[in-house]
C-alpha positions as CSV (number, residue, x, y, z in Angstrom):
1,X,21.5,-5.8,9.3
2,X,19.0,-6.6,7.3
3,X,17.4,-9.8,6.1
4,X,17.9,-10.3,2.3
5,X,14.6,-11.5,0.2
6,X,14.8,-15.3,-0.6
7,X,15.5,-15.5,-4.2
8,X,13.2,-16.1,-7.1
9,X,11.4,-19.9,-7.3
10,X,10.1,-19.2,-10.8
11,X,6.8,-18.9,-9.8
12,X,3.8,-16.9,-11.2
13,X,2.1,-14.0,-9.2
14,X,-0.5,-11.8,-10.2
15,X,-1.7,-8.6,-9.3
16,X,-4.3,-6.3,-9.6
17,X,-3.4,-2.3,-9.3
18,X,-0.1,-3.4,-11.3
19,X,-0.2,0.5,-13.1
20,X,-0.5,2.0,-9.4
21,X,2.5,3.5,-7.6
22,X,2.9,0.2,-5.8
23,X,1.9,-2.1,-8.4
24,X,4.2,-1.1,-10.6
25,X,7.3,-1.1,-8.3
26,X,6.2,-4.4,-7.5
27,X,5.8,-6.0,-10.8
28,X,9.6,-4.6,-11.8
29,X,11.0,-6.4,-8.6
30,X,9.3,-9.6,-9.0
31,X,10.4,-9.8,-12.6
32,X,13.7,-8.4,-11.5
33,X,13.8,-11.6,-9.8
34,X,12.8,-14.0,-12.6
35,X,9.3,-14.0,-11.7
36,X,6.7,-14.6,-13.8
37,X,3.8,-11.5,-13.2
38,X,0.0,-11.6,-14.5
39,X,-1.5,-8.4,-14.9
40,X,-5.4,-8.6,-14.3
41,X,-6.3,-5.4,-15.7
42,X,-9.8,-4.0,-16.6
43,X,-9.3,-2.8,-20.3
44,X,-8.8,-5.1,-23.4
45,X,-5.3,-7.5,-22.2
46,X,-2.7,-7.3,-24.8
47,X,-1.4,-10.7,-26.0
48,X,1.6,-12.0,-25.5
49,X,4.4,-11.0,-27.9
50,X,3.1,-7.3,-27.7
51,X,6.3,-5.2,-27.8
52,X,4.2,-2.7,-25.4
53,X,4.3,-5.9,-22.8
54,X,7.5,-5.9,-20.5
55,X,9.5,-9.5,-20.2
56,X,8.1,-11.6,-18.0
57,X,4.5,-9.7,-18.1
58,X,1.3,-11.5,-19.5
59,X,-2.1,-9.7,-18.6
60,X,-6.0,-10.9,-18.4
61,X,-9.0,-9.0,-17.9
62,X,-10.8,-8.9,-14.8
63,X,-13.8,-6.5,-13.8
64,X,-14.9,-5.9,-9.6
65,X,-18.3,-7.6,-8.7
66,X,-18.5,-9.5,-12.1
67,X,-17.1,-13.3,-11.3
68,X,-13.6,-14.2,-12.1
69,X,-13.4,-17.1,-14.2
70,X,-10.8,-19.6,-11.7
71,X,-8.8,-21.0,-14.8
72,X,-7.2,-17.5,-15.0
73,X,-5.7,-18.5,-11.8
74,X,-4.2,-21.7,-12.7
75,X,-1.0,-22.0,-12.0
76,X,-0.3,-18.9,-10.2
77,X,1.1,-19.4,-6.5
78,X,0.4,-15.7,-5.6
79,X,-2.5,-12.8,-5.9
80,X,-1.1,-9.5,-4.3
81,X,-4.9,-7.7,-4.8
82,X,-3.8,-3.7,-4.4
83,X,-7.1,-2.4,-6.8
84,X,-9.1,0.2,-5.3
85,X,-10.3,4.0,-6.0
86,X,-7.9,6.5,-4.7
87,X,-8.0,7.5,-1.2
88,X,-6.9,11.3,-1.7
89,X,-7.8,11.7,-5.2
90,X,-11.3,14.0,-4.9
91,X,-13.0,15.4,-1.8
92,X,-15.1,13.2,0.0
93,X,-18.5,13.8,-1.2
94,X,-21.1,11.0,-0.5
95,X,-20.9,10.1,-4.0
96,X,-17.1,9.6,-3.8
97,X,-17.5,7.5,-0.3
98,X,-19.8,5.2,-1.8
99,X,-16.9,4.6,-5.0
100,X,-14.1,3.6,-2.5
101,X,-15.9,1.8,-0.8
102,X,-17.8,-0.2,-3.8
103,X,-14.4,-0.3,-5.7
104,X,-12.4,-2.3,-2.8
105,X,-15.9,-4.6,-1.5
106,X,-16.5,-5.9,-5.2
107,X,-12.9,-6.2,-6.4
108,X,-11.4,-8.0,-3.4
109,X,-15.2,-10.2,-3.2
110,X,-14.0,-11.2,-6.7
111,X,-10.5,-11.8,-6.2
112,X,-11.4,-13.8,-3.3
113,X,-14.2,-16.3,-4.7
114,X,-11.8,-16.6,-7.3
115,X,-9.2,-18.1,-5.4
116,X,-11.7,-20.1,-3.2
117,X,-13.4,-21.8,-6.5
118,X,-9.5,-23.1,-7.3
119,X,-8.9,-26.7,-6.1
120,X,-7.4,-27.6,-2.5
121,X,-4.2,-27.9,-2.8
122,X,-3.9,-25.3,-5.5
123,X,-5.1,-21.8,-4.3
124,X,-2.6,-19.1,-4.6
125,X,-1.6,-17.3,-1.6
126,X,-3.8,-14.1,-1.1
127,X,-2.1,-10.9,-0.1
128,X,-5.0,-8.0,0.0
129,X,-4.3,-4.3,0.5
130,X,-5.3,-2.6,3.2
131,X,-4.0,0.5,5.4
132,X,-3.8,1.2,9.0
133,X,-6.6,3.9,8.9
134,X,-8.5,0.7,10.3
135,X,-7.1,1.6,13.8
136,X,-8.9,5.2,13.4
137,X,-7.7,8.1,15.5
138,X,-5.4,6.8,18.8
139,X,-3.1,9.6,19.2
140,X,0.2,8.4,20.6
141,X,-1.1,5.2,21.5
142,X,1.6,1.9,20.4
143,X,-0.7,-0.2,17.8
144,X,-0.1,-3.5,16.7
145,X,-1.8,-5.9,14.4
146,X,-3.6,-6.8,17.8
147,X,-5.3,-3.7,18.1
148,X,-8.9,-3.2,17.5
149,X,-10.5,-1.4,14.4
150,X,-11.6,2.7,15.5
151,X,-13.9,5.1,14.4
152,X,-14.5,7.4,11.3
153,X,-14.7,6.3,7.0
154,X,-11.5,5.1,6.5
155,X,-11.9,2.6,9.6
156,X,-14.8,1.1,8.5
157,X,-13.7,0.9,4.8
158,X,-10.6,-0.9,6.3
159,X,-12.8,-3.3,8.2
160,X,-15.1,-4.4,5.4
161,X,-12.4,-4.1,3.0
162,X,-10.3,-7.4,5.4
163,X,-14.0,-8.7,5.8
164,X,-14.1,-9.2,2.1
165,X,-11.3,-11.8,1.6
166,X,-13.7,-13.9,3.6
167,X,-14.6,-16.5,0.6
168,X,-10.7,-17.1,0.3
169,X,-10.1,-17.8,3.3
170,X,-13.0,-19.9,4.7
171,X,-11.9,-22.3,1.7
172,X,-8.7,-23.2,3.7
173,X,-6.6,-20.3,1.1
174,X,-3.6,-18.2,3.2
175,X,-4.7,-14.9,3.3
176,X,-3.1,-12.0,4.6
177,X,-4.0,-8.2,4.9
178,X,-1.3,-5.6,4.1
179,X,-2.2,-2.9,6.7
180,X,-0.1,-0.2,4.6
181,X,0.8,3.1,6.4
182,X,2.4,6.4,4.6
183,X,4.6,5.6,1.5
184,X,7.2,7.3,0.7
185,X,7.9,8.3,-2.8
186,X,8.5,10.8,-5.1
187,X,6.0,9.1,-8.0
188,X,2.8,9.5,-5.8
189,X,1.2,9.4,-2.4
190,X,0.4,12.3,0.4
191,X,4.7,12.9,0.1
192,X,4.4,13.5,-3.5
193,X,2.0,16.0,-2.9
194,X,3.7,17.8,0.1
195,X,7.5,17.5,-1.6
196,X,6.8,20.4,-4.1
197,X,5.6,22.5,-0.5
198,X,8.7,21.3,1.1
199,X,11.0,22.4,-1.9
200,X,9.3,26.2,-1.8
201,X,9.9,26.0,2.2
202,X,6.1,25.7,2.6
203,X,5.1,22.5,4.0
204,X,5.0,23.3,7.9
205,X,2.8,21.4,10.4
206,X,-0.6,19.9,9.4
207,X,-2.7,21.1,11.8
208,X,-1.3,20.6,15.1
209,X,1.4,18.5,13.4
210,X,1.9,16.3,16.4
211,X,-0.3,13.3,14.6
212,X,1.8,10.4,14.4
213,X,2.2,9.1,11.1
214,X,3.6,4.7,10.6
215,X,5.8,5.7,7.2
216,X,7.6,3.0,4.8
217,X,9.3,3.4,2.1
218,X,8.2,2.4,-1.2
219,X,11.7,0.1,-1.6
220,X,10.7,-1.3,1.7
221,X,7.3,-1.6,1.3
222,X,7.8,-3.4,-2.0
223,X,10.6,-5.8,-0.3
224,X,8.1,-6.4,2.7
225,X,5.4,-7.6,-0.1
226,X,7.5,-10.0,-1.7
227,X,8.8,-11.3,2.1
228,X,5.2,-12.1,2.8
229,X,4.8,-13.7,-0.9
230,X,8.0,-15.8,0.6
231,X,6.2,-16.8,4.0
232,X,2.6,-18.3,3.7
233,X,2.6,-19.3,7.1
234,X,2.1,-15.3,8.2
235,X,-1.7,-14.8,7.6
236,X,-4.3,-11.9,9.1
237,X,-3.3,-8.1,9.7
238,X,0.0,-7.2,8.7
239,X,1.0,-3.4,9.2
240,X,3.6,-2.9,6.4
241,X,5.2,0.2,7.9
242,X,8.9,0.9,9.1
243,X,9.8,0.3,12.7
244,X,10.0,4.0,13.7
245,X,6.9,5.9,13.5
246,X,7.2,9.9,13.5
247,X,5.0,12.5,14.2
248,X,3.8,14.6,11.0
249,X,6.2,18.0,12.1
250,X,8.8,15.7,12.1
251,X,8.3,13.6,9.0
252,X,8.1,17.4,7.2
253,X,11.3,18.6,8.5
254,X,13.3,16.0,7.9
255,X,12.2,16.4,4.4
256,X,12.9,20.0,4.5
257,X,16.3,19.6,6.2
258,X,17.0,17.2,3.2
259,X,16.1,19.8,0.4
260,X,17.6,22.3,2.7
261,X,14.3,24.4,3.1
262,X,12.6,25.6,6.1
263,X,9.7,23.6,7.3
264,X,7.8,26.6,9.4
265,X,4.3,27.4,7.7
266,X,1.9,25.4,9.2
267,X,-1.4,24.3,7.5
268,X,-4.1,25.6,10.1
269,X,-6.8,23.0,10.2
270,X,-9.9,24.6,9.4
271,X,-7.9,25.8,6.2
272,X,-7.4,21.8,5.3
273,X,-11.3,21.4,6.1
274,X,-12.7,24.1,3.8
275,X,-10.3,22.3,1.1
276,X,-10.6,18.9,1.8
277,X,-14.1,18.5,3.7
278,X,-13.9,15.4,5.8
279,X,-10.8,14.1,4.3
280,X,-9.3,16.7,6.3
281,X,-10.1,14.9,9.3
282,X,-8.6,11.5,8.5
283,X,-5.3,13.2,7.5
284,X,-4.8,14.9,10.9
285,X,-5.4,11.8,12.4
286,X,-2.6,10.0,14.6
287,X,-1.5,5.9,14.5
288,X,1.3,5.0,15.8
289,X,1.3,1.7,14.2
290,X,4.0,-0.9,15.1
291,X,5.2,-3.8,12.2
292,X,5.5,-6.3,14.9
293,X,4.4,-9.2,12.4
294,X,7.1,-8.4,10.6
295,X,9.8,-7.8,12.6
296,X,9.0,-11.3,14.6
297,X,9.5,-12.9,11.6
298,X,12.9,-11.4,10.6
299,X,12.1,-8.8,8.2
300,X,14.7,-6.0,8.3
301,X,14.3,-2.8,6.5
302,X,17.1,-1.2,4.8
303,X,15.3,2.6,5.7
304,X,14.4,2.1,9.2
305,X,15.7,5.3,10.6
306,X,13.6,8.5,9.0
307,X,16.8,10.4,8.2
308,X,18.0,7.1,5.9
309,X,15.0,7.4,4.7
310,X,14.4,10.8,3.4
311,X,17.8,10.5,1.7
312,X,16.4,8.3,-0.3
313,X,13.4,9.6,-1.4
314,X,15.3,13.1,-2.6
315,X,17.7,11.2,-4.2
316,X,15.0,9.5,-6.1
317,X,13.4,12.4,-6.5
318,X,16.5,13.9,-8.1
319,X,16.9,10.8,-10.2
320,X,13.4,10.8,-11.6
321,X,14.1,15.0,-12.4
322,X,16.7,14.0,-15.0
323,X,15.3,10.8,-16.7
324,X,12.4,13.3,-17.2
């Protein structure tokens, strides 16, 4: 059974990354609820009353490492900070490493004084993405938000990226870091990418394919936001993933079995490294990350079980076929 989402209070949350695949799912179920949403975005804000703004939407402009005036804050008893370069949109050149890492230091340094600068009292609660590439590389080892931070890019990005909030949380704000593991959905993401593969019966093992990878759900991962929105009290590491993590072979074929393909062609891995560089090797990576934060505190996740789950994601994908 799970546990339902407390309703709305009426509040105001904003959020950076609202156009992302997550931001965007996010901003619909807050206002679904009768939140208020604030989109900081980084192009000219439209004013309220602009027929392109949904109900419930306002936006202001913010820009990463140039400060954030505090009285766009006032008022708002959230910031759910998801901004950042995309992970696996380019090959990792030192010129792209530098951008994601630059992107998610100065956005989240500017979020963060933000909130700080606010009165006691009145700082917002500070959710700040993350991902569980801060673990690194642990193979089938159990990992929980206890676990230490590993080796390679994407673990030090993590690290700086939590370090970051800092400002926010010195000042007495409650912070918390969504540690965010594989999302499924059809709308973007490494499952995106891999669904048309899976539909042509060519999306076999990654490499070895025995890499474990912590999946969620974009519903859940969305429901698991607002939850923590809901519960200040749960600050740090939080690793927003479902219950059950799978290895990569089998996160593919139950996709496949769902689209009724075969899933049989693996991916060799010095193939993925002649086309990806040293992305390559942070995608055949393995954690097996545990969402024990959220599961003490009650969460329950309507796909827990990766069968559940990839039933919903075709039939989302089928859904999002014909509205096209």
């Amino acid at each position: 059974m799970t546990t339902q989402v407390p309703p709305s209070t009426g509040r105001t949350v904003a959020l950076t990354g609202a156009s992302g695949m997550i931001g965007s799912a996010l901003s619909e179920e807050l206002r679904g609820r009768g939140d208020q949403v604030l989109h900081l975005v980084r192009r000219a804000p439209r004013a309220s009353g602009d027929p392109q703004l949904p109900p419930g939407v306002r936006e202001a402009r913010w820009e990463p490492g140039v400060r954030l005036d505090p009285a766009v804050l006032d008022g708002v008893e959230g910031v759910v900070h998801l901004a950042g370069a995309g992970i696996g949109d380019h090959r990792w050149t030192a010129a792209r490493k530098r951008l994601l890492m630059s992107s998610r230091l100065e956005g989240t340094e500017t979020i963060s004084l933000a909130v700080a600068a606010l009165p006691a009292g009145s700082r917002p609660r500070l959710l700040s993405a993350s991902a569980v590439g801060f673990y690194g590389d642990q193979g089938t080892d159990l990992l929980t938000e206890e676990s230490g931070h590993g080796q390679g890019f994407l673990a030090e990005l993590c690290r700086e990226w939590e370090n970051a909030t800092w400002p926010a949380e010195h000042a007495g704000a409650s912070v918390a870091h969504l540690r965010t593991g594989i999302v499924l959905s059809p709308h973007g993401g490494a499952i995106a990418r891999i669904m048309p593969l899976a539909k042509a019966g060519l999306a076999g093992p990654l490499g070895r394919g025995d890499q474990y990878w912590s999946w969620i759900t974009l519903h859940d991962h969305v429901r698991a936001v607002v939850f923590l929105l809901d519960h200040p009290s749960l600050t740090g590491p939080v690793n927003l993933t479902g219950p059950d993590p799978a290895t990569q072979t089998a996160v593919v074929k139950t996709l496949a079995e769902k689209l009724n393909r075969p899933a049989i062609v693996p991916a060799p891995t010095v193939a993925l490294r002649l086309v990806l560089g040293e992305m390559a090797g942070e995608i055949l990576t393995s954690q097996r990350a545990l969402p024990t934060v959220l599961r003490h505190a009650g969460f329950g996740w309507d796909h827990s079980e990766l069968g559940v789950a990839m039933e919903w994601l075709t039939t989302q994908r089928k859904r999002a076929k014909k509205a096209g």
